[in-house]
N, C-alpha and C positions, 0 to 999 in steps of 0.2 A: 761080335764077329767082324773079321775083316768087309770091307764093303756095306756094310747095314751102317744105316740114316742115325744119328743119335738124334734122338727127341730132346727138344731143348723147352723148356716149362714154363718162359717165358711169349711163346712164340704163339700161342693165344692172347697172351696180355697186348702183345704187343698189335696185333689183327686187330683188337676191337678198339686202339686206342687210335689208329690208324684210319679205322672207320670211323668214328667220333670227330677226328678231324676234319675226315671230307666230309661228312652231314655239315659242321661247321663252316667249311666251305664253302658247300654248297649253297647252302641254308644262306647265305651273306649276298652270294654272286645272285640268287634266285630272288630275293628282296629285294636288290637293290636292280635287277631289271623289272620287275613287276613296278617298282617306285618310280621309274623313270618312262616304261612303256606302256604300262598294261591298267595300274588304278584308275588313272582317269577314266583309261575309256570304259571299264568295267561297271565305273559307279555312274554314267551317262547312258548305260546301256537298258532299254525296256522289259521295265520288269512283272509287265501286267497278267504273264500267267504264272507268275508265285502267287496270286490272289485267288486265285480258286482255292474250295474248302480242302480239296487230298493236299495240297501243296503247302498249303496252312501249317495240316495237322502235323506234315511229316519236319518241319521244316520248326513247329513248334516241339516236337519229341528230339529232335539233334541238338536243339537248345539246353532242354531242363538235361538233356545226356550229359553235357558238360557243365555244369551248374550244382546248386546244392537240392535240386528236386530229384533227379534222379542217380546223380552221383554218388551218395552213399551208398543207394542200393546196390551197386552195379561193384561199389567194393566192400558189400558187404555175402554178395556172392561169391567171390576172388577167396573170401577167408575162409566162408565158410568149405569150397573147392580146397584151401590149402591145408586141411584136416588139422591134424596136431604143431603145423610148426604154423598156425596163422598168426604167432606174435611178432616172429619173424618178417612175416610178410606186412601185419600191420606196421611196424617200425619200418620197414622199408616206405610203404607209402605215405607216413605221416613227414616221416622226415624230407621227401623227394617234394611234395606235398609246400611243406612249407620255403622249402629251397625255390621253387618256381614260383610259387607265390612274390615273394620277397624282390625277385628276380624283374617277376611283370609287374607288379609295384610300382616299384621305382622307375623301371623306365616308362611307362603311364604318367607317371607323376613329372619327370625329367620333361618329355616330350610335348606332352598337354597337346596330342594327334586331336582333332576333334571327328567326333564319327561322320560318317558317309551321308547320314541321314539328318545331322544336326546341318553341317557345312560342307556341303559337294566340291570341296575343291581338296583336288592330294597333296598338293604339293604346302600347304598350312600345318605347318607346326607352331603352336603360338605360346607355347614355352614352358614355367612351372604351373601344373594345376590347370592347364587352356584345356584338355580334353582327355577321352581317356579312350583312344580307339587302339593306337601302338605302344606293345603288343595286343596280340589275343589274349585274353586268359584263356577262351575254351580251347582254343586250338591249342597253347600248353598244357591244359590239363588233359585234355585226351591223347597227345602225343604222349605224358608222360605215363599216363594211367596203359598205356598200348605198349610203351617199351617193358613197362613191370612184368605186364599182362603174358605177351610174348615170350619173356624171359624165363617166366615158374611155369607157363603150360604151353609149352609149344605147338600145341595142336592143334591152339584154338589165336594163333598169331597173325594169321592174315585175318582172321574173322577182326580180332581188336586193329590193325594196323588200318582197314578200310572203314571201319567205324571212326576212327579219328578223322580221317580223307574227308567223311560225309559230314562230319561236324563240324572241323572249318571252311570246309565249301558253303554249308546254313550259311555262316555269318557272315560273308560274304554275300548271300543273296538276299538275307533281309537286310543289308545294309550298314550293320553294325560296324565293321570293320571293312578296310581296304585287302587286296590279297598279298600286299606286304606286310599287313598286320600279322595276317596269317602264318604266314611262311617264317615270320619271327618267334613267334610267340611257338610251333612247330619245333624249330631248332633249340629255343630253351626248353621247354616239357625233356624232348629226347636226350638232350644231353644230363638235363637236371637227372632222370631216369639213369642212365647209363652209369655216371658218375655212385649214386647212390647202391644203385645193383654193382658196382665194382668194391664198395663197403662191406656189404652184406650181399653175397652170391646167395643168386637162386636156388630152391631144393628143386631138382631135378632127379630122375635115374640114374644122371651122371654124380652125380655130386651129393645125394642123398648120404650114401655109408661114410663119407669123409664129415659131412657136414653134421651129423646124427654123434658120432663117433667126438667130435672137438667138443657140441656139446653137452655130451653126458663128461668130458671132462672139466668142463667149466661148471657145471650141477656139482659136479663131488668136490672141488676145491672152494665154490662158493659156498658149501655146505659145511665143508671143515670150517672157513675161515668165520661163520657164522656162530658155530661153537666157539671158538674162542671169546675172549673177553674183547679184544680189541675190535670183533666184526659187531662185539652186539653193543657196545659204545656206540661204534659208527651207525649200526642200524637207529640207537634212539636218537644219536644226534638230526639225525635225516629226517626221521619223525617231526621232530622239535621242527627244525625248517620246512620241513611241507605243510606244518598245521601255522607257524609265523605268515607262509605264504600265501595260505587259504584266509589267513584274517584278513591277511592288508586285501586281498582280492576281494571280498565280503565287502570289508567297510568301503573302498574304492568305488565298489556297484550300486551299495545302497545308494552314496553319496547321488551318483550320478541318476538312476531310479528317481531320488527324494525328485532331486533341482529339474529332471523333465516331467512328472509326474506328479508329485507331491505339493511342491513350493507353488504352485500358481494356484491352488487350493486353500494356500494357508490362512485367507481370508473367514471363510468359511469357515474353515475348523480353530480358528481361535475363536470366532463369535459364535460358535454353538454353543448351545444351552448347557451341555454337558462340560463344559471348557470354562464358561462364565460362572457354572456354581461357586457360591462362596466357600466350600469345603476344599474342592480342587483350586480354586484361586490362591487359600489360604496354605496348601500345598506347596504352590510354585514360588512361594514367597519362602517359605520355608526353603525350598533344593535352592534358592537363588543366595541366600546364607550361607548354608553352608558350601557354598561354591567361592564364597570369598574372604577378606578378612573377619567378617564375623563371626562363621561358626568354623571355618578352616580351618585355626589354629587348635582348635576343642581338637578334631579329628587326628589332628598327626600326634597332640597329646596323647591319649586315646590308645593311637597306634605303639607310640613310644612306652607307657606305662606294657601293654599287651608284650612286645619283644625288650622288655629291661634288661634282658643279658646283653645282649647287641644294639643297645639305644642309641647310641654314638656310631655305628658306621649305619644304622637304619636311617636318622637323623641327617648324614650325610647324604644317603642314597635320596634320600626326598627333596633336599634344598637341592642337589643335583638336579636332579628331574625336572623339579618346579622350576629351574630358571631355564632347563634346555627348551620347556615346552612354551616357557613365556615371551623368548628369542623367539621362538620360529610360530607360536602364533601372532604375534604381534607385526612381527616380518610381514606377511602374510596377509595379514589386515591393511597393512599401510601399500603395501600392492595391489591388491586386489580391490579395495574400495567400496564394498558393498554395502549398501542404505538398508537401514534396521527395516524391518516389516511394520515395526510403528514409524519410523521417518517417512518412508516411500513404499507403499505397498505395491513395490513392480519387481518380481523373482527373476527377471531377465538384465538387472540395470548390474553395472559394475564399473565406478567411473574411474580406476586405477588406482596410480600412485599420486600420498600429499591430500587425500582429503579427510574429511571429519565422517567418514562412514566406515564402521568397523564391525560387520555383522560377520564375514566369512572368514576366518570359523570361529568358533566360540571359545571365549576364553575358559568359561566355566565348563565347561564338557574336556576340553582338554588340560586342566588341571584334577578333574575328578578323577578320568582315566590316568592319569600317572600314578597319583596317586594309591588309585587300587591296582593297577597294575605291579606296582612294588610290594604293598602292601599280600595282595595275592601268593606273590614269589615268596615272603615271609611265614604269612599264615592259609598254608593248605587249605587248612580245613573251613576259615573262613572266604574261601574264595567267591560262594555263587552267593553271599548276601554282600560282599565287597562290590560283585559284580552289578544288583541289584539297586546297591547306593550311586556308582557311575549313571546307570540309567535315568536313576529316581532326579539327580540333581542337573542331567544332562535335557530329559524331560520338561523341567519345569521351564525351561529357557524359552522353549516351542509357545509355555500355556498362557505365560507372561506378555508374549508378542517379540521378544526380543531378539528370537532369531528364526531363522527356516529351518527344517528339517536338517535337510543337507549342511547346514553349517552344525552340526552339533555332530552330525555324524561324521563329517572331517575333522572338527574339533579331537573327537575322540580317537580317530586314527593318530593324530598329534600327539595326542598325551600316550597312546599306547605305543607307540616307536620312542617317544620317548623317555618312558620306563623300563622299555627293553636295552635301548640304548647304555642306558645306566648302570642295571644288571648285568648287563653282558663286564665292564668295566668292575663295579664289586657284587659280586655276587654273593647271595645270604650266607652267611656262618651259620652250620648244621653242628649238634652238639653229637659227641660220637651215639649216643642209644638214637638220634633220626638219620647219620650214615648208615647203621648199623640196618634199619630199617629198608632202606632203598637200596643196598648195596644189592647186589645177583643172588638169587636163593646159591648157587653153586660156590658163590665167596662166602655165605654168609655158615656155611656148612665147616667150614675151614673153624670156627670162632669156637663152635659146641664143643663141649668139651666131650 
């Protein structure tokens, strides 16, 4: 109608993007007068009645609030509050989450601020890695954890916006941070938050039936396209990659586990009695065989005779493998320098590049896993005793004295990247009755007659 206002759909977008600047603004102009006027005198100022036990306690509770003591909890009430859409909200926090993390990081890292409490002087920035007071983390996690907060339950928004207030105000008074810390670390949470809730909007009253509505359309089209052939390829390829990416994170942990835990022990556990029998010695004598030109060449025989239809591109895949893995362990070795446990029994020594110590990783452990790594991709059904022999021959390295834990087990990540490697490159020829087998029960229905 003539004279009526036309609502334009932008003119929220544009309000909050508006306010996100001036918090940025502010946030900037409000740091950098606290930096110039107010830290010093703040961190010279007497602080002898935070030492009483109330002031302690409260002041130790605004701590673990921002931290990982009581910060789960606190979103793990948010979800539970956010009923049916809490994946929604988790993604929202994990991602905002790692955005400010990533954020206070680096500049932590960049500035090397040192705290209030380590060196009382503000004006000391002593550069990469000198400190880690600017920013806050907690004052961006609870700015950002209060912009979420605010945004899915409105009602409970000043309660989370003045809980953030008192949580960077703590750190401030037990000294951890400057009130420019503060005020920084304040401005990335909110923004990180804003930014993230601009991704993925809140469910609210408002925006519930719109929001409920897209997703039950994205259910029925992820649902068709999962039916088809192409969504359920891509579903196992995804598979394939999330279980590739649990290994390397597996063998990567152990490694690191063995070398702080394990390796300063290895004295002990190669001279126990159980380790020194002659049965088990006589063992590791054996996996140290077959880990090299001795019984090596039996094995890929062995393998070769087992897949005779395909022995020539098998035979290919293996000498592949065995040189990718003997390049980048040997690489590796000649880097990194590490003194055998019978050279120098010290788990901490590592004297680089150019010397005669070649303990980290093991060569034998990472030619076993190539090894059965290919061979596994070949023969299914022999997989968990192919897997069995990697250990068996990876093990004996340990019982012989000749390597640490952690070197067999990075060894093995070597050889199995690069067996995957190779695979990916020629992958096994399936004779059509094992296509025929793995194809989709719903293609293989097409075949019956």
């Amino acid at each position: 109608m003539p004279g009526t206002v036309q609502y334009d759909p932008l003119r929220r977008e544009r309000r909050h993007i508006t306010l996100l600047a001036l918090v940025v603004i502010l946030g900037i102009v409000g740091a950098g007068i606290a930096f110039l006027y107010v830290d010093q005198s703040v961190c010279d100022l007497d602080r002898s009645w935070t030492q009483c036990a109330p002031c302690q306690g409260v002041l130790r509770i605004a701590t673990y609030v921002g931290n990982w003591q009581l910060g789960p909890l606190l979103v793990a009430i948010t979800l539970l509050a956010a009923g049916r859409h809490w994946r929604r909200l988790l993604k929202t926090i994990v991602v905002a989450y790692i955005c400010r993390t990533a954020a206070v990081e680096w500049l932590k890292l960049m500035t090397g601020r040192p705290r209030p409490r380590e060196v009382p002087d503000a004006s000391l920035f002593t550069g990469f890695g000198g400190g880690a007071s600017f920013p806050s983390g907690h004052a961006s996690f609870s700015f950002m954890f209060a912009m979420i907060v605010s945004a899915w339950f409105p009602r409970w928004r000043w309660v989370a916006w003045i809980a953030a207030v008192l949580v960077s105000i703590s750190r401030v008074l037990v000294q951890a941070h400057y009130l420019s810390d503060v005020i920084v670390g304040a401005v990335i949470g909110t923004v990180t938050g804003a930014i993230v809730l601009w991704i993925w909007p809140p469910v609210t009253d408002e925006t519930r039936e719109a929001i409920e509505a897209q997703e039950r359309v994205h259910k029925e089209a992820r649902r068709r396209w999962l039916a088809s052939f192409e969504g359920r390829s891509a579903v196992a390829r995804s598979r394939r990659r999330a279980m590739a990416t649990l290994i390397v994170v597996l063998f990567c942990g152990a490694a690191l586990v063995s070398y702080w835990y394990i390796d300063p022990l290895n004295q002990d556990i190669v001279g126990s009695s159980v380790v020194q029998n002659p049965v088990v010695q006589w063992l590791g004598q054996f996996g140290r065989h077959m880990g090299t030109w001795d019984l090596g060449p039996l094995l890929v025989a062995l393998a070769l005779l087992a897949g005779w239809r395909h022995w020539k591109r098998l035979l290919l895949t293996i000498l592949t493998g065995f040189a990718i893995q003997t390049v980048l362990t040997e690489g590796i070795k000649w880097l990194v320098g590490r003194p055998r446990p019978s050279q120098i029994p010290d788990s901490t020594l590592f004297y680089g590049p150019g010397t005669d110590y070649h303990s980290f990783p093991s060569g034998h452990a990472s030619f076993a896993f190539v090894f059965v790594t290919i061979c596994a991709h070949y023969f299914p059904r022999a997989r968990r005793p192919l897997m069995a022999l990697g250990v068996f021959i990876a093990a004996s390295r340990v019982v012989l004295g000749a390597h640490y834990i952690s070197d067999v087990t990075f060894g093995a990540l070597v050889g199995v990247l690069s067996g995957w490697l190779v695979l990916a490159i020629w992958p096994p020829r399936r004779s059509p009755e094992e296509k025929r087998r793995t194809q989709w029960p719903s293609l293989r229905m097409k075949h019956i007659p």
